[in-house]
N, C-alpha and C positions, 0 to 999 in steps of 0.2 A: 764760468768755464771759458777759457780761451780757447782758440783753436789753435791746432800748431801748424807751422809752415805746410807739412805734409798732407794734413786735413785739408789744409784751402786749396793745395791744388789737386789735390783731388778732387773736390768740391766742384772746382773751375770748371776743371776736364768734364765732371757730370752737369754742369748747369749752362757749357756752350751749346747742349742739343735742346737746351728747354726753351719753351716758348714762355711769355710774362704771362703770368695767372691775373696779376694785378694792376689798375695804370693809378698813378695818383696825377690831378691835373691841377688846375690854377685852385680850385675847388680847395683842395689841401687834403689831408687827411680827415677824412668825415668817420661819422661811425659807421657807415653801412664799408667804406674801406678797410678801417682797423681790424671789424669784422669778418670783411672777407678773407684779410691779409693773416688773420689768427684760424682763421679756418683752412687755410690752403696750408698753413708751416703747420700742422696739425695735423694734417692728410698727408703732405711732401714732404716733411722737414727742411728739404731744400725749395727755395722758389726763387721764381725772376719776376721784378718787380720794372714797372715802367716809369720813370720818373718825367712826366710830359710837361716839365717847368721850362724855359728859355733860359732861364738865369743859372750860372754855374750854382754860385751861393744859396740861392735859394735851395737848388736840389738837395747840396751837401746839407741844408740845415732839416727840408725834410726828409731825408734819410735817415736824421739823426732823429728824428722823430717818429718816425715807425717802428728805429728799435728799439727805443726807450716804451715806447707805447707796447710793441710784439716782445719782447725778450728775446730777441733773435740775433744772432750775431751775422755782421755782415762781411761776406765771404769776399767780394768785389765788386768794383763799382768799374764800368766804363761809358764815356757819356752817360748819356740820359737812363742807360739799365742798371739795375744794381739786381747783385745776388745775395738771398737772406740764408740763414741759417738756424734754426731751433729745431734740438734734440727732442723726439716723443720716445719714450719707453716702451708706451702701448701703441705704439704704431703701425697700422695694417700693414703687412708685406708686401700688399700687391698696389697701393697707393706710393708709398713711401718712392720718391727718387732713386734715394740712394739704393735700398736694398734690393730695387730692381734691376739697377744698373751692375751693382755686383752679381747678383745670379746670374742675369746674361752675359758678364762676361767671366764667369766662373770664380768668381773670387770670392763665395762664401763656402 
């Protein structure tokens, strides 16, 4: 599933107030990361992700590795943050990002 233009920014607008759940550093993506990273878009669907490499490329190549590893689609990247994305179904309401951010602002 793609997202569409209108997803991501909406996405954007809810994941400027979030703080990064996760940091990936020189270490790389380990499994207590991957882990954690599957357990927070599982709880959030949306998260901020820290990417604490120096290297541009580098980052871009681990980005691309956490969603090939998460299934999460990734919303935006600026510097060293990136924002992820993966839909849960069974998702608690009151963890979930998004479905909080709609209640509080009345749009569900």
């Amino acid at each position: 599933m793609s997202l569409s233009q209108a997803q991501k920014k909406a996405f954007r607008s809810i994941g400027h107030h979030l703080d990064p759940v996760v940091t990936v550093s020189e270490n790389g993506a380990s499994e207590g990361v991957l882990a954690e990273l599957d357990r927070a878009l599982r709880d959030h669907e949306l998260v901020k992700v820290k990417l604490a490499l120096p290297d541009r490329d580098d980052r871009a190549a681990m980005l691309d590795e956490l969603v090939t590893a998460s299934g999460a689609e990734p919303v935006q990247t600026i510097g060293k943050m990136a924002l992820l994305y993966r839909h849960n179904p069974r998702v608690n309401p009151k963890l979930s990002n998004i479905t909080r951010f709609e209640e509080h602002h009345g749009r569900r």
